[in-house]
C-alpha positions in Angstrom: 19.5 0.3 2.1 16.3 0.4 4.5 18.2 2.8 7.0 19.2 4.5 3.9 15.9 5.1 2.7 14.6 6.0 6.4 17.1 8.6 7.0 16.9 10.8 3.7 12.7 10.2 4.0 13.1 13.3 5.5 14.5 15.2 2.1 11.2 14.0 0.4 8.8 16.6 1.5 4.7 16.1 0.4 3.8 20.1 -0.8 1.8 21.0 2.2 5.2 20.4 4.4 7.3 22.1 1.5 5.4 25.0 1.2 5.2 25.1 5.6 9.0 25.7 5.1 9.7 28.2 2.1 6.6 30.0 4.8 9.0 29.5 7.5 11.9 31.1 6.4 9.3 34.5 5.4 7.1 34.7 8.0 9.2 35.5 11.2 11.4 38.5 10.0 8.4 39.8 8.6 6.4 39.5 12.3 9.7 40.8 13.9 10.4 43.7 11.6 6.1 44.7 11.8 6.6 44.7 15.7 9.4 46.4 15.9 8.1 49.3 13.8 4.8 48.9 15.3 6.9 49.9 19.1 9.0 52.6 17.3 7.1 54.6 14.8 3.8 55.1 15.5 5.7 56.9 19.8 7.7 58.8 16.9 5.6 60.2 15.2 2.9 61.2 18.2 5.8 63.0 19.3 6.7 64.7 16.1 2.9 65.6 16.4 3.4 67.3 20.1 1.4 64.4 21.4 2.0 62.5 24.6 3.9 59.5 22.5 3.7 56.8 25.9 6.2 54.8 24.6 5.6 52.2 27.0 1.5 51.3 25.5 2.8 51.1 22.0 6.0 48.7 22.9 2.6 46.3 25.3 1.3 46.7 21.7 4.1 45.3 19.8 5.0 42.9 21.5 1.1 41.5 21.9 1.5 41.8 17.7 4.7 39.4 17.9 2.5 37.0 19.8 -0.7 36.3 18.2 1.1 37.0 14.7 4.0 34.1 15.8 3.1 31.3 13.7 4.2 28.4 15.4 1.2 26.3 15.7 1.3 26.3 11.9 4.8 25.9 11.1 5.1 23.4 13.8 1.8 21.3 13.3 2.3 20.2 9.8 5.9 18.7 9.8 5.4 17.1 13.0 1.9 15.4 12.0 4.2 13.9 9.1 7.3 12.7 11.5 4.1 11.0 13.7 2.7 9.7 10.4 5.6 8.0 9.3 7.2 7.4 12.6 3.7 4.8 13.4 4.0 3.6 10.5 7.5 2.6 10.5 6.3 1.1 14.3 3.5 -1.1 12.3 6.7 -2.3 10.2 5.6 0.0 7.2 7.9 2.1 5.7 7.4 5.3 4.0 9.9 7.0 2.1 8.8 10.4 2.5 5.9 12.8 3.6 5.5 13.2 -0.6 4.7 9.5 -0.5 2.4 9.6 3.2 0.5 12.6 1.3 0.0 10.9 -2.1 -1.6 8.0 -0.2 -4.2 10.5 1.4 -5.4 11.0 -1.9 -6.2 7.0 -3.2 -8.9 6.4 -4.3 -8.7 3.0 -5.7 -6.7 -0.1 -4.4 -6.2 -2.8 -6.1 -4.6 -6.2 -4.7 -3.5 -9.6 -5.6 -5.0 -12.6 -4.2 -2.4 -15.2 -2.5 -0.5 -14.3 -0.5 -2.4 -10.7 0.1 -5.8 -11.3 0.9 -5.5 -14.9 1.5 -2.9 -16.8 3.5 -1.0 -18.2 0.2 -1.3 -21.5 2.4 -2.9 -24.2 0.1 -3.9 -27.6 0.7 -5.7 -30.8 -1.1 -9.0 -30.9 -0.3 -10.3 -33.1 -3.1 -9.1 -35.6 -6.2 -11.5 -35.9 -9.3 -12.0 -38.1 -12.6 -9.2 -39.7 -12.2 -8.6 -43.6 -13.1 -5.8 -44.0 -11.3 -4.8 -44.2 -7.7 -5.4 -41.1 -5.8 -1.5 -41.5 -4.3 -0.3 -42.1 -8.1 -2.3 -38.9 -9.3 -0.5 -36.9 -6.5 2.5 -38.5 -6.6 2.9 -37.2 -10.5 1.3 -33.8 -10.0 3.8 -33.6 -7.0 6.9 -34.3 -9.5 5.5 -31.9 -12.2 5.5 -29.5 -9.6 8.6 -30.1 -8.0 10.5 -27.8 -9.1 8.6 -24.7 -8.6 8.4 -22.8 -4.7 4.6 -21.6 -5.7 2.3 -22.4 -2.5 0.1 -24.2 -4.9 3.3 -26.5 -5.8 4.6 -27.0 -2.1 1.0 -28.1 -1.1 1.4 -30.5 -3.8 4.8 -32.3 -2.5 2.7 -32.2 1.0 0.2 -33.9 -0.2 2.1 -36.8 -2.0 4.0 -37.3 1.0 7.8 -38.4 1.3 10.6 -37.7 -0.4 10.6 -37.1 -4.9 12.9 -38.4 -6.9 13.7 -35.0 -8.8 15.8 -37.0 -11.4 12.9 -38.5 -12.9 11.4 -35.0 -14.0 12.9 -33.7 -17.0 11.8 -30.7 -19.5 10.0 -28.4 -16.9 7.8 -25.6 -17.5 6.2 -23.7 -15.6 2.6 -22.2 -16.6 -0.3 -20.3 -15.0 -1.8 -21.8 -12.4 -4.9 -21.9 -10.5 -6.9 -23.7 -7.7 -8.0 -26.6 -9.7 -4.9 -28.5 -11.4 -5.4 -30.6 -14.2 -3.0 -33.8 -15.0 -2.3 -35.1 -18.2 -0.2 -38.3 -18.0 1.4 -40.0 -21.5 -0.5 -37.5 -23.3 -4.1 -38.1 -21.6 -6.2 -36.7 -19.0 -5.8 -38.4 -15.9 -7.7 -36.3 -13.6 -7.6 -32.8 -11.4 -6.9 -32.0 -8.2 -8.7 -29.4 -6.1 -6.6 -26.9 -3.9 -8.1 -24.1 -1.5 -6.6 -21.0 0.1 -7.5 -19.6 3.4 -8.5 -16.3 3.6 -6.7 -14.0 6.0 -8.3 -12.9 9.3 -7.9 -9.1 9.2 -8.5 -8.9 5.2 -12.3 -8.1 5.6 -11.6 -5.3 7.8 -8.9 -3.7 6.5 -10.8 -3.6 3.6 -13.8 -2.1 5.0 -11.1 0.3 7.1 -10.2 2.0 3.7 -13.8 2.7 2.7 -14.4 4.3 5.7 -10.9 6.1 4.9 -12.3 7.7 1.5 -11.2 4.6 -0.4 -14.1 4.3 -3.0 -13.0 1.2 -5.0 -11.4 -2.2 -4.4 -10.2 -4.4 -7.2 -8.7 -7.8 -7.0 -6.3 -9.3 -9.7 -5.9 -12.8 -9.6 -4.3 -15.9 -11.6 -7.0 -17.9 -9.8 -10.0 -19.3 -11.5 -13.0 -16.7 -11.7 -15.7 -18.9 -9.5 -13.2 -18.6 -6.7 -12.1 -15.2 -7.4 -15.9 -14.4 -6.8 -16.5 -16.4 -3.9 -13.3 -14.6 -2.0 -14.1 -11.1 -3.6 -17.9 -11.7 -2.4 -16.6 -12.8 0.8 -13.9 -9.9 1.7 -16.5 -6.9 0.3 -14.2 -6.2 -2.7 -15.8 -4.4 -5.4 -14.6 -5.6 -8.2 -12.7 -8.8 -9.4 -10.8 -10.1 -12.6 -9.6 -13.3 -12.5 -7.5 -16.1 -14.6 -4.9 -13.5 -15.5 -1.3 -14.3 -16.1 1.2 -11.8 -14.2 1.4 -9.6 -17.6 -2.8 -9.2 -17.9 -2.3 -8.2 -14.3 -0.2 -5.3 -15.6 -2.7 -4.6 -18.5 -5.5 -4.1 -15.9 -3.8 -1.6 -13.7 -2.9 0.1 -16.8 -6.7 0.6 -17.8 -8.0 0.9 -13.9 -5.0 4.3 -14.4 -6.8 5.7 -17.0 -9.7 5.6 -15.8 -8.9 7.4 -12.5 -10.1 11.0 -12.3 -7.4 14.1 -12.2 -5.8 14.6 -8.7 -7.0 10.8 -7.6 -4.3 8.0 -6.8 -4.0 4.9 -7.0 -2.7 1.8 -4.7 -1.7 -1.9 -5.5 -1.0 -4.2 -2.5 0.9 -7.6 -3.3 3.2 -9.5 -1.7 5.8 -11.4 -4.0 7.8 -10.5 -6.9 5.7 -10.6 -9.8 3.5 -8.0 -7.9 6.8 -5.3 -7.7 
């Protein structure tokens, strides 16, 4: 399906290229058929005249005319910036299904991304176990369990933590809520403690996110499922403009849906993620 998608990116033309070609298929008959009658009619009708016609001056003429009025820088220049355009990116491991899509994201003016996984590295570990009256292995040892289940970073740092292999049969009735980088356990019914997880933030994130500004990028917004004091502190820390935080993968939705309407006509916007609930 990828090849698929590469080889007909070249039937999805941005407007620019589009209108290069419908230009194309105009311009030289029109260049050829001026030339020509610029070499035969004006000889024709000196002589009709009883002037000296010299035929030979007004052919030098037209064909100077088919030269400079020979569009080829034009015609040339614009699909071939797009075949460079998507052929780097497709180098970079990006793939663009057309120049529509390459000239669409000349035009963003917001981007808005997700948090693990996209900004950060999505790889989480313990870094600290509070309130709880209970053994620090026992706490993570049940949290692990709860968790087991689930293939969420936050989850997997979890079983890592408690060490060893889980006993999956002792879990039963499983659900799955939001989750952030502090998770609270409840054991029999009372609170028994939470544990504190961190992310790493990626290397190249604070660039590329100062690269689009410089691009004509003029907002940033993160959406997260992460609490809001660390959605600040990583926000603060990567130069992004604006953060909302704690939001389930539906409120993510909803605040796309507003950051939309807001946009002004002819503007675009971009949202970066990396997993499933962000397609």
């Amino acid at each position: 399906k990828i090849l698929e998608l590469m080889e007909n990116s070249s039937s999805h033309k941005s407007r620019s290229e589009s209108f290069i070609s419908r230009f194309a298929k105009v311009s030289p008959p029109a260049v050829c058929y001026s030339a020509l009658a610029l070499a035969i009619l004006p000889p024709l009708a000196l002589t009709v005249s009883g002037a000296d016609a010299d035929w030979g001056t007004w052919v030098y003429r037209a064909l100077t005319f088919l030269v400079i009025s020979c569009p080829c820088a034009l015609v040339i220049s614009i699909p071939l910036s797009f075949f460079a355009g998507l052929g780097g990116a497709g180098k970079e491991g990006v793939l663009i299904k057309g120049s529509n899509y390459l000239e669409a994201l000349s035009q963003t003016k917001t981007v808005v991304f997700d948090k693990t996984g996209t900004l950060t590295q999505g790889v989480f570990e313990v870094s600290a176990v509070h309130h709880s009256p209970m053994a620090q292995e026992k706490l993570l040892e049940y949290a692990a369990l709860a968790e087991c289940a689930s293939s969420h970073p936050i989850s997997k740092s979890l079983q890592k933590a408690a060490g060893g292999a889980l006993d999956r049969s002792r879990v039963t009735d499983i659900q799955e809520h939001s989750v952030g980088t502090i998770v609270h356990i409840a054991v029999n019914g009372e609170y028994a403690g939470h544990i504190v997880i961190s992310d790493v933030e990626k290397p190249h994130s604070r660039d590329a996110i100062a690269a689009l500004k410089a691009a004509g990028v003029t907002k940033t917004v993160m959406l997260t499922g992460d609490i809001q004091k660390v959605a600040d502190y990583v926000a603060r820390d990567l130069g992004v403009d604006e953060v909302r935080a704690e939001l389930l993968p539906a409120d993510k939705v909803a605040r796309v849906e507003e950051l939309l309407k807001a946009e002004p006509e002819g503007a675009k916007l971009a949202f970066v993620g990396d997993g499933i609930n962000d397609a």
